[in-house]
C-alpha positions in Angstrom: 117.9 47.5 73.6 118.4 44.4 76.3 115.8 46.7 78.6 113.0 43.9 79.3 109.9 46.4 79.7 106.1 45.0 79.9 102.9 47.5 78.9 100.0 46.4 81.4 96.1 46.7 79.4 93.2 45.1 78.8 90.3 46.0 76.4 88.4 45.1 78.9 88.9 48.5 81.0 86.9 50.2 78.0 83.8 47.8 78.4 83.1 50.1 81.7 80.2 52.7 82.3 79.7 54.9 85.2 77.2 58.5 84.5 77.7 60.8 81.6 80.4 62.9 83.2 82.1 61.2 85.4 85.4 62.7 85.2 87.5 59.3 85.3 88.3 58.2 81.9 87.8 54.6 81.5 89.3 54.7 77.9 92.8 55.6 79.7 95.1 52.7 79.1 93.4 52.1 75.5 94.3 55.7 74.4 97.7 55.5 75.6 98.4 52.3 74.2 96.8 53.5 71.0 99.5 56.4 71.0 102.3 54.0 71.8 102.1 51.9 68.9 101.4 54.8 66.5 105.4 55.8 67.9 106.5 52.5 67.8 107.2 51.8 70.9 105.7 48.6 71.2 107.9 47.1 68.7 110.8 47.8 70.2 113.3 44.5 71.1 112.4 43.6 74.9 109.0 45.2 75.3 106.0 43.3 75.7 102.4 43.7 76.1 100.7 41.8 79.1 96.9 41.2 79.7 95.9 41.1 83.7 93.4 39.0 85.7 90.9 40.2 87.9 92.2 40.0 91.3 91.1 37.7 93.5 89.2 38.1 96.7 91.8 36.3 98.8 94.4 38.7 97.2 92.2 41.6 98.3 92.0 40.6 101.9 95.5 41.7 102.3 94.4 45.0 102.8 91.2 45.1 102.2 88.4 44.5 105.1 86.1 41.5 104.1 83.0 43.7 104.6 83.9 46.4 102.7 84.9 43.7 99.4 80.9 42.5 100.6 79.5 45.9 99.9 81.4 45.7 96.8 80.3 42.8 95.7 77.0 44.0 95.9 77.5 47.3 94.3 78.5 45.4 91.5 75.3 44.3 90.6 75.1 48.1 90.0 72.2 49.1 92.6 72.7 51.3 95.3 72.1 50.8 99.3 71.8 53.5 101.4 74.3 51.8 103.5 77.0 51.8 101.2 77.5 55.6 101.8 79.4 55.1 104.7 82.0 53.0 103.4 81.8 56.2 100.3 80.4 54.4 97.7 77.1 56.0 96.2 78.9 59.4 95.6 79.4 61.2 92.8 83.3 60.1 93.0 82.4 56.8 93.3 79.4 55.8 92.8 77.7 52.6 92.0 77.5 51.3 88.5 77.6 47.8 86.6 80.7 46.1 87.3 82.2 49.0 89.0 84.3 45.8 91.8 84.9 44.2 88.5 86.9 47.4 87.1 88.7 48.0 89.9 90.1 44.3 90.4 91.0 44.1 87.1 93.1 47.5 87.6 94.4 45.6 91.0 95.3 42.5 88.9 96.9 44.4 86.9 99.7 46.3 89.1 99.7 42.9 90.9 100.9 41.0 87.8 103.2 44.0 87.6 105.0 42.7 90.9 105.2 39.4 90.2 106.8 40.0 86.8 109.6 42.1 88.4 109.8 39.6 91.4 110.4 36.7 89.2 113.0 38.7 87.2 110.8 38.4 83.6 111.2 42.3 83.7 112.8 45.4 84.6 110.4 47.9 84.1 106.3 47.6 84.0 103.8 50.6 83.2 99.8 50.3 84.0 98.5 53.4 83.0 95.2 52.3 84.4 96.7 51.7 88.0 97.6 54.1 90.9 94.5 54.0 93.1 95.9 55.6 95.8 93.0 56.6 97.6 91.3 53.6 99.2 91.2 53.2 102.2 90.6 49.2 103.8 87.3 49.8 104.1 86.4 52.6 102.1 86.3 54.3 98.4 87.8 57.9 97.7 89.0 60.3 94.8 87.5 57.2 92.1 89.4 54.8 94.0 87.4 51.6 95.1 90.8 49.5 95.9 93.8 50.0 96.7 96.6 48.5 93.6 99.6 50.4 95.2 99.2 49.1 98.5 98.6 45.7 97.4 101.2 45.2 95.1 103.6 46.9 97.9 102.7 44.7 100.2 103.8 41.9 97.3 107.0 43.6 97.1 107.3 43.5 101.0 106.5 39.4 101.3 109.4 39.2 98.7 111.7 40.7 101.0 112.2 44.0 99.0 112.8 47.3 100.2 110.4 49.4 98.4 110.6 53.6 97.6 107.8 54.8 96.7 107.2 57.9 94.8 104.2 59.5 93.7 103.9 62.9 91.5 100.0 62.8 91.0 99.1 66.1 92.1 96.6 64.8 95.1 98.7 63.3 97.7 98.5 59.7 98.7 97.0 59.4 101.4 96.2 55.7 102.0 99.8 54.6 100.9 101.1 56.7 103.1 98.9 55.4 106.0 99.2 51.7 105.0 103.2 52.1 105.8 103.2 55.2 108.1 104.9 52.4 110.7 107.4 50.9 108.3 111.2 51.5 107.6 111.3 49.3 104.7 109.0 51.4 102.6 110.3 55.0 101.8 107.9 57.0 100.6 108.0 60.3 99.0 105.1 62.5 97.7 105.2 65.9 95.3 101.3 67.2 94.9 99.7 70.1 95.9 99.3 71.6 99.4 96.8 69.6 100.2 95.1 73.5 102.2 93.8 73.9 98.4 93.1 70.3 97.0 92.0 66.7 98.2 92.4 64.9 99.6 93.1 67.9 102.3 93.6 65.9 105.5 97.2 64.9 104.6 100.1 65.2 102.8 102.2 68.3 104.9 105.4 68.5 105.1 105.4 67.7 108.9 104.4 64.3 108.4 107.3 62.3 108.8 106.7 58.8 109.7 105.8 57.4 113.2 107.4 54.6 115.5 110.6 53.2 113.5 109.0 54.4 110.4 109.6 58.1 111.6 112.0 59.7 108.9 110.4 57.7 105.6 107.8 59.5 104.9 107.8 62.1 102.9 105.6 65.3 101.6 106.9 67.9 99.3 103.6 70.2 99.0 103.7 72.4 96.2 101.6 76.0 96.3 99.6 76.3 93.3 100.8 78.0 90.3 104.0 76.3 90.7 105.4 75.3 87.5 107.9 73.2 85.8 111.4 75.0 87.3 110.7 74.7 91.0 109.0 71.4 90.9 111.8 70.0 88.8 114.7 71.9 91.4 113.3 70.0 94.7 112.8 66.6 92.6 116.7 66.4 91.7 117.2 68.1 95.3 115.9 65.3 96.9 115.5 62.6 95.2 118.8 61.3 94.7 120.5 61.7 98.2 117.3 59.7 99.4 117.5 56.7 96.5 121.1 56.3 97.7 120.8 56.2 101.3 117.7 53.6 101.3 119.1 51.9 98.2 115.4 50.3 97.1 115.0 47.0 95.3 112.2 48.5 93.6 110.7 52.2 92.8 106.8 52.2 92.4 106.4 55.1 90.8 102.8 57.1 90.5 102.5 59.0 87.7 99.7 61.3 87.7 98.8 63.3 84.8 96.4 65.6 86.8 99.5 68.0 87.9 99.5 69.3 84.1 98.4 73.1 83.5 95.7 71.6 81.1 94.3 69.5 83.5 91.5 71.2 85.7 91.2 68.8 88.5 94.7 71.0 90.1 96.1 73.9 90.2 99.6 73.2 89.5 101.5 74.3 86.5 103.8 71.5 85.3 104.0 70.8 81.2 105.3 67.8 79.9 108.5 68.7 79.4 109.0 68.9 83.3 106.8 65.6 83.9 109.4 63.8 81.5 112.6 65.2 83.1 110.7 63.9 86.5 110.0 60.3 84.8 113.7 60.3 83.4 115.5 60.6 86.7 113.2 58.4 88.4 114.2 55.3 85.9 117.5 56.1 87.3 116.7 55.6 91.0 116.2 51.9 91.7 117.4 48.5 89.5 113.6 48.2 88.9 110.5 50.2 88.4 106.5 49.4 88.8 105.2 52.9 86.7 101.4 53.4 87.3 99.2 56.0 85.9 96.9 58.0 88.6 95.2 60.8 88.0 94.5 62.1 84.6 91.4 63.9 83.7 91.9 65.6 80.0 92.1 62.6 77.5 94.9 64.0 75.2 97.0 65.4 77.9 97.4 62.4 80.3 97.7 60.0 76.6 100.6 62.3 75.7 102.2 62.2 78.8 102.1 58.7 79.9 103.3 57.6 76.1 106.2 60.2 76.5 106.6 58.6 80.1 106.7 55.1 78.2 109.4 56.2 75.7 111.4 57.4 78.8 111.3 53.9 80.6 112.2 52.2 78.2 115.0 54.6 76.9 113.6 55.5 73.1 113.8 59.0 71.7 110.4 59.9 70.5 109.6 61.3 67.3 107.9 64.5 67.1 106.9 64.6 63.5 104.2 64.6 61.0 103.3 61.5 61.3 101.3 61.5 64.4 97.5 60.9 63.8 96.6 62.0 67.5 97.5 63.9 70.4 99.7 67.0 70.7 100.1 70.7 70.2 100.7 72.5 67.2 104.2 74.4 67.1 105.5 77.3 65.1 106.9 74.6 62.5 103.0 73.5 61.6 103.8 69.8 63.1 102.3 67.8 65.7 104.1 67.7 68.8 103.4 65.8 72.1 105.0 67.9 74.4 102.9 70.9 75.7 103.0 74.6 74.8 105.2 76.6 77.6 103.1 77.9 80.3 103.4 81.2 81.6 103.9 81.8 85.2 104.3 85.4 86.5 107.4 86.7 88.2 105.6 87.0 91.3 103.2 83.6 91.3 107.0 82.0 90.6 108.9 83.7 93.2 106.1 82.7 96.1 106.2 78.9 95.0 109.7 78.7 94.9 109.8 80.5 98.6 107.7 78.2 99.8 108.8 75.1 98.6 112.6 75.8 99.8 111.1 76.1 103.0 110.0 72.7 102.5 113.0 71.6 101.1 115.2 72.8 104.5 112.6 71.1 106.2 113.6 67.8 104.9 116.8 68.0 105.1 116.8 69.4 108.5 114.7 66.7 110.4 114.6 64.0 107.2 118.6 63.5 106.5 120.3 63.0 109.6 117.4 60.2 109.8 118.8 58.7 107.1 122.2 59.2 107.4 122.4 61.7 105.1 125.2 64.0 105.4 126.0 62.8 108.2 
């Protein structure tokens, strides 16, 4: 394989401790990785493991407000201010804990190393399946996010002089990418999560949403009802897709991989298995001459492990063995061996019908007012 493919961790992303319960799971990227090399896949010709650096403040100030990285600073010590609630930290999403600003920059050096190794041509493809906080805002924490890693190592892309597409499959929408380059026709970006009338981050993420000033036409929602599954996910993904890669032609795809849109996963109510999410992953690598692939969302250990090391084996174009040999992670099938694809999920006639109504609906939509914008069809 001449594929030159970098894995982004750090055992240092374990050494983190919110409350009992919290639902994000710290031990993420080590899992994953953990998987990966019991597969193999990180002995394959061309793939490397890299270690990040914390961010530096400077490098946050990009996007970040300098008062909000103060209250950060602070909250680092792990004591809580009653002020801090206003910029959202204190809350049970985010709340304050020991080296919580430490965590986060490290995740923000991480998908920022990511850029600069595909900006220097050392790589062609870089995963960080601790990245993808796509939820903070320049002055505030949301949805476990405390900074920003997409935006940021956009903007990277951006002072390079790339044109970026930007596509995110988490099942919460992202909401501060999208408002970071609402303005902007050299960032496309394109979002498939649920309607955000049943999940968070509720405020954004309709279909109607289309960009503003000479941005107006590349942004894009594809809101999925709940209950929809694999089949009409997957139909409006190659729909799409495709016809919008080659009309913006992208230097680079940052892709957001969320594991949350997973029937096991409870923080959704979508009904996607693995063997969709890989068909998803699979085209993407096809879209753009590079890819940045960050994790997200992912709230059930073994099903976001499984998925992101079958997302791996996609990038960098391996078959992956389903055998007996795997120690961790997967389903049981008929045959009595470990598998790491999911079980099929059922999804009535009716529940499948309604999705699939409503998300043609969507579909016309963007084609009807999205296309022409882009010269598509035209």
């Amino acid at each position: 394989m001449s594929l030159r493919a970098v894995f982004l961790h750090s055992e240092r992303f374990t050494a983190f401790r919110a409350y009992e319960g919290y639902p994000w799971i710290f031990e993420r990227s080590q899992a994953t990785i953990e998987l990966c090399r019991r597969q193999g896949l990180l002995e394959v010709k061309g793939v490397a493991l890299r270690s990040p650096r914390r961010a530096t403040l400077e490098e946050l100030k990009s996007y970040h407000k300098k008062e909000y990285l103060g209250l950060l600073e602070r909250a680092n010590k792990g004591k809580f201010e009653e002020s801090m609630l206003a910029s959202g930290l204190g809350t049970l999403e985010c709340p304050v804990y020991p080296g919580c600003f430490d965590y986060h920059r490290l995740v923000v050096g991480g998908s920022l190393l990511g850029a600069r190794l595909l900006l220097d041509g050392e790589a062609e493809v870089v995963f960080g399946p601790t990245g993808g906080l796509h939820h903070a805002g320049p002055d505030f924490a949301a949805g476990f996010c405390y900074l920003n890693d997409v935006v940021l190592a956009i903007q990277r892309f951006l002072s390079g002089g790339w044109r970026v597409l930007y596509v995110d499959i988490d099942a919460h929408h992202g909401d501060m990418v999208q408002d970071a380059f609402y303005h902007r026709d050299d960032v496309m970006t394109v979002s498939f999560h649920e309607n955000p009338e049943t999940l968070f981050p509720h405020r954004s993420g309709f279909v109607q949403e289309m960009g503003e000033g000479k941005g107006k036409g590349f942004n894009i929602n594809v809101p999925l009802l709940a209950g929809t599954g694999d089949e009409t996910f997957l139909w409006a993904f190659v729909r799409l897709l495709p016809p919008i890669a080659r009309a913006f032609v992208p230097d680079v795809l940052v892709a957001v991989l969320g594991a949350d849109a997973l029937a096991s996963d409870s923080m959704s109510n979508l009904r996607l298995t693995t063997h969709g999410y890989v068909r998803a992953v699979g085209l993407l690598r096809t879209l753009a001459p590079r890819i940045l692939a960050l994790g997200c969302g992912g709230y059930v250990l073994d099903s976001m492990t499984r998925a992101w090391t079958l997302a791996w084996a996609t990038l960098i174009e391996v078959p992956i063995r389903d055998d007996a040999e795997l120690l961790f992670g997967g389903v049981f099938q008929g045959d009595g061996l470990p598998s790491l694809h999911d079980r099929p999920v059922f999804i009535s006639q009716e529940e499948a019908m309604k999705s699939r109504t409503a998300c043609e609906e969507v579909v016309r939509f963007i084609e009807e007012h999205h296309f022409p914008r882009l010269g598509i069809g035209t």
